[in-house]
C-alpha positions in Angstrom: 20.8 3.5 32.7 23.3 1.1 32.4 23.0 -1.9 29.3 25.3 -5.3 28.9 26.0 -6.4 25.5 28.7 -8.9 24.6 29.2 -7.0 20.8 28.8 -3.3 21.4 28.9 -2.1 17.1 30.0 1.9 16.9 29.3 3.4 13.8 27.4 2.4 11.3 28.0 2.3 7.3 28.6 -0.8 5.3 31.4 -1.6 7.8 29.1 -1.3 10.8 26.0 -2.8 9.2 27.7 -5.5 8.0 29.7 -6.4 11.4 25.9 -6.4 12.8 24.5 -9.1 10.1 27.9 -11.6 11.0 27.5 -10.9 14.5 23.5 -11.3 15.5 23.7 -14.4 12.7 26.2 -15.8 15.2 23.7 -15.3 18.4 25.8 -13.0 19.9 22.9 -10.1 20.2 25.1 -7.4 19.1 24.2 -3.7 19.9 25.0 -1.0 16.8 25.2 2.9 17.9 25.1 4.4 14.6 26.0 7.9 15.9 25.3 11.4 14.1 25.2 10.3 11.0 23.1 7.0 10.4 24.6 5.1 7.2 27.7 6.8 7.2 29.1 8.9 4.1 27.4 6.9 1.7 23.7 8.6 2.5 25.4 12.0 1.4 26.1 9.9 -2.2 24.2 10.3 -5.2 24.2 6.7 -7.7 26.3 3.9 -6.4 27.1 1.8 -9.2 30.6 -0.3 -8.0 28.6 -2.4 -5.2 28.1 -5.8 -5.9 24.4 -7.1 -6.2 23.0 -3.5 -7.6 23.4 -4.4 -11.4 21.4 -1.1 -12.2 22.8 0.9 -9.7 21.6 2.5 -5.8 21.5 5.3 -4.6 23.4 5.7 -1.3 20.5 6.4 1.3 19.0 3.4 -0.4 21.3 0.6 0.2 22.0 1.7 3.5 18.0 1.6 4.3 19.1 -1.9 2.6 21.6 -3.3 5.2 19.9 -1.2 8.1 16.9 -3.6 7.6 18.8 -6.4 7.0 21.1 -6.1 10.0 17.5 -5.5 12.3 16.0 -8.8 10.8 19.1 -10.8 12.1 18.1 -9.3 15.6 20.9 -6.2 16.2 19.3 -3.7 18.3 20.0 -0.5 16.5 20.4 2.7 18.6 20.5 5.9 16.9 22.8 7.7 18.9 26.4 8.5 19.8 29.3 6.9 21.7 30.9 9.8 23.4 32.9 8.1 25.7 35.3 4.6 25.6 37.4 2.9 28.8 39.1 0.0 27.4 42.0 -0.4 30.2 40.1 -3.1 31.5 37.0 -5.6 30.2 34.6 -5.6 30.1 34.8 -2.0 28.3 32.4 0.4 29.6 31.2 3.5 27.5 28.9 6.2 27.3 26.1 7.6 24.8 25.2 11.1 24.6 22.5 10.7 26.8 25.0 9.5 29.5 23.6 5.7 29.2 26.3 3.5 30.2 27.1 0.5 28.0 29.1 -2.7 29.7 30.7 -4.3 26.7 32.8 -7.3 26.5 34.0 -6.7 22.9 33.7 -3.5 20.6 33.9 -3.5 17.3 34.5 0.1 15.6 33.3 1.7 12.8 33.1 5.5 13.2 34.9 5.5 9.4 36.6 9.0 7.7 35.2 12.3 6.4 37.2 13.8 3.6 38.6 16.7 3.7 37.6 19.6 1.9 38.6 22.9 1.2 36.0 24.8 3.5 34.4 26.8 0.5 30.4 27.3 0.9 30.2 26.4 -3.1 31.3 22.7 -2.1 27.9 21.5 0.3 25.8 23.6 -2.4 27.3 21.2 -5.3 27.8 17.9 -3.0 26.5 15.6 -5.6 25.9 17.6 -8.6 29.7 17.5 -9.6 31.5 17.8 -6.3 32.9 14.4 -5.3 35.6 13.4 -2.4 36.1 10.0 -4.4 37.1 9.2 -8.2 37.2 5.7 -8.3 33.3 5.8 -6.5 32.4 8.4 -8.8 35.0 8.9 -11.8 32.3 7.0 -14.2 30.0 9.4 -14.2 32.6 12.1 -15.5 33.2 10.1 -19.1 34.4 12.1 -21.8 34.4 15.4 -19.3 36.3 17.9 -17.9 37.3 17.6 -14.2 39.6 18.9 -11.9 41.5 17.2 -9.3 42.5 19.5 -5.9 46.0 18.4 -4.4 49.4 17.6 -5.2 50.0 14.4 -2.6 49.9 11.0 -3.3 46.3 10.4 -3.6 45.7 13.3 -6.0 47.9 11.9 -8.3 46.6 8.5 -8.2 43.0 10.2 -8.4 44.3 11.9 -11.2 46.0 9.5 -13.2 42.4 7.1 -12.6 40.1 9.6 -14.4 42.4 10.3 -17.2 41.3 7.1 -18.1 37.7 8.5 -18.0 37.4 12.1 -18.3 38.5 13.6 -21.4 40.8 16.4 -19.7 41.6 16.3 -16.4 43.2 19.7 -14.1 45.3 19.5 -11.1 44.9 22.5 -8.7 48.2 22.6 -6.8 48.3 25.2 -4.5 52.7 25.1 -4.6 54.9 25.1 -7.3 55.3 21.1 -7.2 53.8 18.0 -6.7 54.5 16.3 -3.1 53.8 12.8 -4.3 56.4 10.4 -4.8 58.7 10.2 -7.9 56.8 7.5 -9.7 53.6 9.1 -9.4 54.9 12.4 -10.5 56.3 11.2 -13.8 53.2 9.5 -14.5 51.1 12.5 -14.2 53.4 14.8 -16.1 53.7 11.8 -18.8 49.7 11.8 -19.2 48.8 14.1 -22.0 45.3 14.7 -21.1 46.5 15.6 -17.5 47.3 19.2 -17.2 48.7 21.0 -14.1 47.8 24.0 -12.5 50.8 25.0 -10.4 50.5 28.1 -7.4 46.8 27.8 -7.8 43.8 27.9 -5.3 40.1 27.3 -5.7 38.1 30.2 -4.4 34.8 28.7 -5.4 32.5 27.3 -8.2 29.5 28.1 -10.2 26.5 26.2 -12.4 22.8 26.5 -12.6 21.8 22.7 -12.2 25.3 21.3 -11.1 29.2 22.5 -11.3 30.1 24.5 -14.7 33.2 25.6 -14.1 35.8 27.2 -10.8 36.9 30.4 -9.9 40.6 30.0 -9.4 43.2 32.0 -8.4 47.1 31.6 -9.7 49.9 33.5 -7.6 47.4 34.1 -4.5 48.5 37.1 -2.7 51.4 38.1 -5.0 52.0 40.7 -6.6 51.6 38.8 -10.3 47.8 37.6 -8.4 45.8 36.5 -11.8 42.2 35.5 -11.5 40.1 33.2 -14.2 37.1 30.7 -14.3 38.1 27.5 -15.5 35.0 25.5 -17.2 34.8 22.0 -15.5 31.6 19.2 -14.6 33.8 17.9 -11.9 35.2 18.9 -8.9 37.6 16.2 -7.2 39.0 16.7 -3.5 42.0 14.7 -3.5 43.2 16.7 0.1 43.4 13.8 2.8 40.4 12.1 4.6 40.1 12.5 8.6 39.3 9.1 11.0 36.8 10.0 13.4 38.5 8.3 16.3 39.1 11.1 18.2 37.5 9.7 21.5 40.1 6.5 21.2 43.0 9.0 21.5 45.1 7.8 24.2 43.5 4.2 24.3 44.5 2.7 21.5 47.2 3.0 18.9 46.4 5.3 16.5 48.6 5.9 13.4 50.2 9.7 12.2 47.2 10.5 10.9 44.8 9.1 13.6 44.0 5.5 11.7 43.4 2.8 13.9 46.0 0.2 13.5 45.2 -3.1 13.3 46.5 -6.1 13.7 46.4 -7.2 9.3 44.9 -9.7 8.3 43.0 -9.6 11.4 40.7 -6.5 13.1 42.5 -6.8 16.2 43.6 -3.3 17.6 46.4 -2.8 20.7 43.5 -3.6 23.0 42.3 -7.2 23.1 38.4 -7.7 22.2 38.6 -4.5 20.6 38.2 -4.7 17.1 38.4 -1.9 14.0 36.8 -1.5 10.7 35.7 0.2 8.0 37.5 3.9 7.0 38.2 4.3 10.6 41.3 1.8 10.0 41.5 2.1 6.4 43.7 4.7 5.1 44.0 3.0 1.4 41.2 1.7 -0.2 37.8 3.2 1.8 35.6 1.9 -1.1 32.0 0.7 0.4 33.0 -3.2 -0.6 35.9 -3.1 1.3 34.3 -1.8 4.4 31.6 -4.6 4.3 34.5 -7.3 3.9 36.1 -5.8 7.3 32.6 -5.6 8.9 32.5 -9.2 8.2 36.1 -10.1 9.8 35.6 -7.8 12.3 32.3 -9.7 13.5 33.9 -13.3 13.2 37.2 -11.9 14.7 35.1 -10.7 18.0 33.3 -14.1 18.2 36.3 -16.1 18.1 37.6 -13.9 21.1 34.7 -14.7 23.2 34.6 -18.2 22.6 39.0 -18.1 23.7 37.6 -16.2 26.5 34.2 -17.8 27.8 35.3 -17.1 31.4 33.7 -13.4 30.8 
């Protein structure tokens, strides 16, 4: 079966959703794959409490059920399934679903976003929500006056560190080497930051709780001789390791950064391929709060209009 749409949405999420509201409130009938996972990260959140319009807090399944329904009653035809294939060398862009339906596109707008990495343990899905989080400035509130534990060294771990030291009453860094990777400023920060303590040469083997996360099994000096072994009490386990774009299937047709982010053409959503347009986490390797997803959802959908009415001839 082949379809013609002239907004063809991948992904969904607040970046996805959002793109459909601007784009079917500007007649353009815009069609939204939402792929394997419908709502994006956000349905595998607990409370949401940093989104405007939610003075009581959402949980995450919620307001995406929210924008889902709102992005419908604009008329977006939502397909739940997953863009496997792209060919942007020429428009209008032709793709592929999983069922091998072909889409004829003249813009794209996507939003596949980013999955955090995390450390692979079996302890992490069991706690996902009951004190494991990928995101301290989404979840950092709920950690006031606690103990947590931030896993890294980079960067982000040190900015997610120094955050919920405003927060959490003592905060850990697990650092697997013997020094932090993150740049000079951040480092004298963290060490400057008496509630911030740093476990050097150490690894998180798992973690452990009745209801939600007590404490971690760590282990300092792994696979050396001197190899010591102790539970550190904690109700919050931070991943602080990196995120991953899922724009694997754009490899090789557009430009993708070191760590495979879309780049864009800032302030706009404009990739390397004209009519194709990015946002969300997908293209976002700073920020990735829900908010700022929307807002690129938003420019992304206005950005693709204004290319179809410059190129009418289509």
């Amino acid at each position: 079966m082949e379809k013609h749409t002239k907004v063809l949405i991948i992904g969904s999420g607040p970046a996805g959703y959002t793109a459909g509201i601007y784009a079917s409130r500007a007649n353009l009938s815009p069609m939204l794959y939402e792929g394997d996972q419908p709502g994006g990260q956000l349905t595998q959140t607990t409370e949401i409490e940093n989104f405007p319009g939610y003075p009581e807090g959402i949980l995450g399944q919620e307001m995406m059920d929210d924008l889902r329904k709102q992005c419908e009653r604009y008329g977006t035809e939502i397909v739940s399934r997953t863009i496997d294939k792209v060919d942007f060398s020429k428009r209008p862009f032709v793709c592929q679903d999983d069922r091998g339906d072909v889409i004829v596109a003249e813009t794209v707008i996507i939003c596949t976003g980013a999955k955090a990495r995390y450390l692979g343990l079996s302890d992490e899905e069991k706690y996902r929500g009951l004190g494991v989080s990928a995101c301290a400035t989404c979840d950092g509130f709920f950690y006031r006056k606690r103990t947590v534990a931030v896993v890294g060294g980079g960067d982000t771990a040190c900015e997610e560190a120094l955050y919920l030291s405003t927060l959490a009453s003592k905060v850990y860094m697990i650092v697997r080497k013997d020094h932090l990777r993150a740049s000079h400023t951040l480092q004298q920060r963290v060490f400057n930051k008496e509630n911030i303590e740093i476990l050097f040469k150490c690894n998180a083997t798992g973690l452990y709780g009745e209801d939600g996360v007590e404490g971690a099994h760590i282990v300092r000096h792994l696979g050396e001789e001197k190899e010591e072994r102790f539970d550190l009490p904690l109700e919050g386990f931070f991943l602080a390791i990196g995120h991953i774009p899922a724009t694997h299937i754009f490899r090789g047709q557009l430009d993708l950064d070191g760590e495979g982010y879309i780049r864009v053409q800032s302030p706009t959503t404009r990739t390397s391929v004209e009519g194709v347009f990015a946002a969300g986490d997908c293209a976002d390797p700073i920020y990735r709060q829900a908010v700022s997803a929307a807002g690129t959802g938003c420019r992304a959908a206005m950005d693709a209009e204004r290319f179809l009415v410059d190129h009418s001839d289509l």
